[in-house]
N, C-alpha and C positions, 0 to 999 in steps of 0.2 A: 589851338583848338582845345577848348574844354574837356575835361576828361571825368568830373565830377556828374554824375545825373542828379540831375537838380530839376525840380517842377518848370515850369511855365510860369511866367510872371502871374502876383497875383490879380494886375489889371487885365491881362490876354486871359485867364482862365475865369473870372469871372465874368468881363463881357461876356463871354462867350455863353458860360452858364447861363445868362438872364437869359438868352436868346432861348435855350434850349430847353428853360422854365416857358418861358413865354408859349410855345409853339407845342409844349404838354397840354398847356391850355388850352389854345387854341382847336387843338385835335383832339379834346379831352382824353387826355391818358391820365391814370392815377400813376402807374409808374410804369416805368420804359427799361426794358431788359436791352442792352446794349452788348452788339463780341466783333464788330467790324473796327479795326484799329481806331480809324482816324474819329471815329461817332465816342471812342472812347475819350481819349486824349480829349477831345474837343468837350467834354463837359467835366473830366476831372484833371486838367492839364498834368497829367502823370507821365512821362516820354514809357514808353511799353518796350521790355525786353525783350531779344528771343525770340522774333517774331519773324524773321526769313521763311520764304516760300507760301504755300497755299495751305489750308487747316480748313475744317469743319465748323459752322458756329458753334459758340458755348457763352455761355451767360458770365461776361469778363466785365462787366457792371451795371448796376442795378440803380435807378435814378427814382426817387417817391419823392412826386408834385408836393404833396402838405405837408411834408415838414424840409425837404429839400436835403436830407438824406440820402450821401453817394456810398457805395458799397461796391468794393473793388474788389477783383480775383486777381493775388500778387504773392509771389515767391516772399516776399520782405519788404519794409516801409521805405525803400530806398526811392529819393524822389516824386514820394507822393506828398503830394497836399496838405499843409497843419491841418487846415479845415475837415478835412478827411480824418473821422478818430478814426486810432488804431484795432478798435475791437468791430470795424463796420470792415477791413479788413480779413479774407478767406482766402485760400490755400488751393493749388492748384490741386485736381482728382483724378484720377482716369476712371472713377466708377461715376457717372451722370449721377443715380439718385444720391449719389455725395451732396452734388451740387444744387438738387433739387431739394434736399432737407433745409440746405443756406439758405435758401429762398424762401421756404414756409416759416422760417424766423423771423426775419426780414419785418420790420414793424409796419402792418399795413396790409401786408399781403393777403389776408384772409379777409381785410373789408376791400380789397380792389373792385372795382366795376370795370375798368377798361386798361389792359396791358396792351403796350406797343410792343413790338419787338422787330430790330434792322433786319434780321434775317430768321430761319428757320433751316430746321433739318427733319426728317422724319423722327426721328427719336425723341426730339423735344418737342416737335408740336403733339407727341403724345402723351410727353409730362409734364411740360410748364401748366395744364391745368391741374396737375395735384401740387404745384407751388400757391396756386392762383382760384380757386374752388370757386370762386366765385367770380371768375372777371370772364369777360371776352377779349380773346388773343388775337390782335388786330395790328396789320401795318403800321410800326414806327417808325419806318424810314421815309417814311412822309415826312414827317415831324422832323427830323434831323435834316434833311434834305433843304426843308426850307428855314431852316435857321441857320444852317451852314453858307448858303447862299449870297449873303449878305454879312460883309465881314465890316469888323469894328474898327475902330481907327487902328487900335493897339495890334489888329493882325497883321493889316497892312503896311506899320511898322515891322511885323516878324517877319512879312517875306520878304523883307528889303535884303537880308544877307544871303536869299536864296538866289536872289538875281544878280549880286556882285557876283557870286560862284560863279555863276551859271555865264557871265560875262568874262571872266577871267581867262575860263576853261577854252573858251572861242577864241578869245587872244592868245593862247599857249600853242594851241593851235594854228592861228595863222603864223606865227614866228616859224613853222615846221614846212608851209605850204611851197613848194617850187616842183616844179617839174622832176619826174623820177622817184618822189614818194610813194609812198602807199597810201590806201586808203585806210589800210588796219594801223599804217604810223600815226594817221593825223586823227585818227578816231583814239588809239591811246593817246594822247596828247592831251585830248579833252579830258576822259576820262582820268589820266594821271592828275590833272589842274584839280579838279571837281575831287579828289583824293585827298589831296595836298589842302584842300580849304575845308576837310572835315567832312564830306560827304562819299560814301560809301560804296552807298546807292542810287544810280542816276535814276532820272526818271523815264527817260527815255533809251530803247537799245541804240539807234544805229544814231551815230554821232558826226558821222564823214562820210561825202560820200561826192564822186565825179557825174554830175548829172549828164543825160543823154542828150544826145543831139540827134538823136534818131527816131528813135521811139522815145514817147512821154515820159513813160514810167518803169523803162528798162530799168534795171539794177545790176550792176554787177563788181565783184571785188576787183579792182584794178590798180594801177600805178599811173597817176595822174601824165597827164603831157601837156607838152607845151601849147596852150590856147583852150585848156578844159575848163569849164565852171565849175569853181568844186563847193557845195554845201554843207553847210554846220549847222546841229543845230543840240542845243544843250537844255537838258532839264535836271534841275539841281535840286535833291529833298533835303532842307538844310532847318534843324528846329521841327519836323514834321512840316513845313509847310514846303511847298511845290513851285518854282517860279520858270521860266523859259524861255529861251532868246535862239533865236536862228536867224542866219547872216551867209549871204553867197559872197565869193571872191574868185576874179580870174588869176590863171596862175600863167608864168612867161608873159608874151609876146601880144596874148590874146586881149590885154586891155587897151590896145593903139586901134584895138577893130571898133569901125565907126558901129558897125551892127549890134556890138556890144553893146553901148553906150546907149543906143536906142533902147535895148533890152531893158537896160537898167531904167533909164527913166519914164518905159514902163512899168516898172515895178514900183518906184515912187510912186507913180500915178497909182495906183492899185492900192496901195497899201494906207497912202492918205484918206481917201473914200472907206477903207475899211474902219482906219481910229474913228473918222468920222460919225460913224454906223452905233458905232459906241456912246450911247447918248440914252438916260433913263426914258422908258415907257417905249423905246424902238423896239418891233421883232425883229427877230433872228432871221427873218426874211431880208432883212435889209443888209444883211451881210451878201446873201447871194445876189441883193441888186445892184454892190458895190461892185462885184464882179461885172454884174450886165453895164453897168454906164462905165467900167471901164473898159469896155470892149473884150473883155478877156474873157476865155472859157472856166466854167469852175470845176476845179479837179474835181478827182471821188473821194478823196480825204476828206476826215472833217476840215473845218477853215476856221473853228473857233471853236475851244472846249476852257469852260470854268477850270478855274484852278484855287486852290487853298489849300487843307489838310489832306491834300491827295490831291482828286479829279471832282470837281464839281459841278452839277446840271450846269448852264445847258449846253448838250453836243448839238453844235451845228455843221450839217454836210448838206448836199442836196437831195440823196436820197433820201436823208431823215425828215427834212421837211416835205418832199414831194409826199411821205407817207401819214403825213398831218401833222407833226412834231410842229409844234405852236407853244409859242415864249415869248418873253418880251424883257427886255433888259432894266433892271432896278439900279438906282443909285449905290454904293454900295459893294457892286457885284467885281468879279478880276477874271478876266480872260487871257486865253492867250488865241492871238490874232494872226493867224497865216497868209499871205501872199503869195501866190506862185504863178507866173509869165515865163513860157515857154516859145523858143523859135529852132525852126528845123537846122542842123545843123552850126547851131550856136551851142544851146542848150539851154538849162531853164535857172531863174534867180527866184530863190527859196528866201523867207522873209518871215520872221515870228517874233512878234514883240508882246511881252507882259501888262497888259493896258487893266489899267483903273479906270471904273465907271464911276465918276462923280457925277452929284449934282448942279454941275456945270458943263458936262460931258468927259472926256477921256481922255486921262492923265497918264500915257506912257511912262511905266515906272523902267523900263528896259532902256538904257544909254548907249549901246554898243555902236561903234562907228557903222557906216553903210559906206561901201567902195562906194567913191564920187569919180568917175571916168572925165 
């Protein structure tokens, strides 16, 4: 594993840029005040320090459409961008009107007409108009949102090492599974794997886990036994980008059970109809129909949520669309796609694959075996 921080390729950070130019325009923003990680990275591919747990917004870069001038808030030039001069570089503050003087410098900023900005706090929707005297402060995570949506060839090359992790981590794992372990063994398991290949921080908590045969959605910390279904499922943030794979296995004696077997090749079923679902100009509706023609009930989890430089629109669950949530899938776009088939007294097969929406349809980038009973 790399030890050097080094930028983002310069073909992954300027794809990206055009996009993120493109959709200035489109929203017309003169410039876009940016402090959500990934909104950052994703237009000045800089990898960002430091940045564990939750924080406040603060203006950690500054993007101006006409002249295409990035302006970063950074300890040191460590892994930024040639393209990035050194003097468009500013200094972290804990006094805000520090940061709000950077801004009145900022070439442009006194003729803006329209400032986007990912988020807001009270304090700065009270001073980004003395950065900006003349603009209106207006939603850019619009703008980000749908540039991020649609990734470049060159992303979907980056998250391809997210998914070997994230596949590895599952196989480390099964090598641990028998009868008489734990669930906190085989959840470190993964977690150590996903360590071992450079990643730090998963993207997901619960990693293992003995699904119920009684109640749906029981949970509980236990020591597998003989005839359990036990669930994996791994998300791997490797390069900033996110990729995901979940995979059910019987453990002992349980895989000779014909009921099994049926389970499972319910969940083939199910989970074919979902890739399927994945086809540009489909809504997100057509996930939960994938469920309906497969006879299957749709959990309360989401069953599809975008992925790239973190979590990307669109979430799809049933409550979300019962309460209008309306999308439609573009070429372009990377999901991760859930299966879940449940029987009483069996237990249930959990199923999450990394799917590419082409414009051919849906390019599973996830390889991980599926028990075959």
């Amino acid at each position: 594993m790399a030890t050097d921080v080094l930028p983002d390729s310069r073909a992954l950070r300027i794809g990206r840029r055009e996009r993120a130019m493109a959709q200035m325009a489109a929203h017309d923003l003169d410039i876009l005040v940016l402090g959500r990680q990934a909104n950052v990275r994703y237009v000045t591919g800089a990898p960002q320090l430091w940045i564990a747990g939750t924080r406040p917004f603060g203006p950690v870069c500054v993007v101006v459409r006409a002249t295409g001038d990035i302006y970063l808030n950074t300890t040191d030039d460590e892994g930024v961008p040639e393209e990035i001069d050194h003097d468009h570089l500013y200094g972290l503050a804990w006094n805000p009107m520090t940061l709000i003087d950077v801004l009145k410098n900022i070439d442009g900023a006194a003729a803006a007409r329209r400032v986007g900005t990912d988020a807001i706090t009270p304090t700065f929707a009270a001073l980004l108009p003395q950065a900006f005297p003349n603009a209106e402060i207006v939603d850019g995570e619009l703008a980000m949102r749908a540039a991020r949506r649609i990734k470049t060839p060159d992303e979907i090359a980056a998250m391809r090492p997210a998914v070997r992790i994230a596949e590895g981590a599952i196989a480390a794992a099964l090598g641990e599974l028998r009868p008489g372990v734990s669930e906190k063994t085989l959840a470190g398991a993964v977690l150590e794997a996903m360590a071992a290949g450079g990643v730090s921080t998963p993207a997901t908590q619960d990693a293992a886990w003995v699904t119920s045969t009684e109640h749906r959605w029981q949970r509980a910390d236990r020591e597998v036994r003989d005839g359990d279904l036990v669930a994996f499922a791994a998300g791997a943030l490797a390069g900033g980008y996110v990729s995901e794979v979940g995979r059910t296995w019987p453990a002992g004696r349980m895989a000779e059970h014909r009921a099994v077997k049926l389970l499972y090749r319910r969940s083939d079923a199910l989970q074919d109809k979902l890739i399927a679902a994945c086809r540009p100009g489909a809504p997100i509706s057509e996930f939960l129909a994938a469920y309906e023609r497969a006879g299957e009930p749709v959990p309360p989890m989401p069953i599809a949520h975008g992925l790239g430089l973190g979590f990307d629109p669109p979430v799809v669950s049933e409550a979300l669309v019962a309460a209008g949530e309306d999308d439609r899938l573009e070429a372009g776009m990377v999901l991760a796609v859930s299966g879940y088939v449940w029987q009483a007294g069996i237990g249930a097969v959990f199923r999450r694959d990394t799917v590419h929406v082409t414009g051919n349809g849906a390019q599973v980038l996830t390889a991980s075996p599926v028990w075959q009973g």
